[in-house]
C-alpha positions in Angstrom: -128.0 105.9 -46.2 -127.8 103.3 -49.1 -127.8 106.5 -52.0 -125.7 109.1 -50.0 -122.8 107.1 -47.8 -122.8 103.7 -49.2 -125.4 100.5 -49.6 -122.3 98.4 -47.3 -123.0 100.8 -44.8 -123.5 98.3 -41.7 -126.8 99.4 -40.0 -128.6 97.7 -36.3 -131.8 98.7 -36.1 -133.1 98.4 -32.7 -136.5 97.8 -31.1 -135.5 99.0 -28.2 -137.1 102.4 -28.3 -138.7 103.2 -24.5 -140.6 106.7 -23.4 -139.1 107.9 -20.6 -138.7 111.4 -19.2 -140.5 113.6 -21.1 -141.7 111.9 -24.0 -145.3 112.7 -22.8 -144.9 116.1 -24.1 -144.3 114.4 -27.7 -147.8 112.5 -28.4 -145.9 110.4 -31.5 -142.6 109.8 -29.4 -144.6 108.6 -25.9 -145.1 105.2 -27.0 -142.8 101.8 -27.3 -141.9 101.2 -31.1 -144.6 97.9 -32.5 -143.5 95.2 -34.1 -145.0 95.3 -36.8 -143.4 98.8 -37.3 -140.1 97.0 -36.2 -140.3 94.6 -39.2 -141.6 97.0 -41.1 -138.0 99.3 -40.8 -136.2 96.4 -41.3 -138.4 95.5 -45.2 -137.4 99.1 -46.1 -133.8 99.0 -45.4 -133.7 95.8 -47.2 -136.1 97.7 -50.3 -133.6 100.4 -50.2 -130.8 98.1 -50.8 -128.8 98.5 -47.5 -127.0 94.8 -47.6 -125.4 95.3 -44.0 -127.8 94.6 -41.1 -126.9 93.4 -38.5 -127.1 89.9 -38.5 -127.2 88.9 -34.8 -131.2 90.2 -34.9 -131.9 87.7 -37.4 -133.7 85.7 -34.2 -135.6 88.0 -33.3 -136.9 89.4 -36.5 -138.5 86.0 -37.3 -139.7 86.2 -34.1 -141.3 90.0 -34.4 -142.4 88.6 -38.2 -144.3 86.3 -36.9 -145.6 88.7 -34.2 -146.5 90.8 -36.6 -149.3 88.5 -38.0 -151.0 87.9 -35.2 -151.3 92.1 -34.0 -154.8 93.5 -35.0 -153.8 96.9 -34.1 -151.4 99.6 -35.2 
């Protein structure tokens, strides 16, 4: 997004990814989204330069950061 539309793109990344229907048929797509993957989406939009995240998450991603530190798994 930040090389071919624009880096002001606004961008909300979500955590709220749930399997449901049939996401057991898809191994890598039948499980809830971590957070340390969560936080780790929201380091590489900031690395790729996207400036425009959505700001009302800010809560939470200190929240999943420090989450993050305290998962031994995945």
């Amino acid at each position: 997004m930040a090389t071919e539309i624009s880096r002001d793109t606004y961008l909300n990344l979500m955590d709220q990814y749930r399997p449901c229907y049939r996401a057991d048929d898809y191994p890598t797509l039948d499980r809830a989204l971590t957070r340390r993957e969560y936080v780790e989406a929201l380091t590489l939009a900031e690395q790729a330069g996207l400036r425009r995240l959505d700001h009302r998450m800010e809560h939470r991603r200190a929240w999943n950061q420090a989450g993050a530190r305290d998962l031994t798994s995945a």
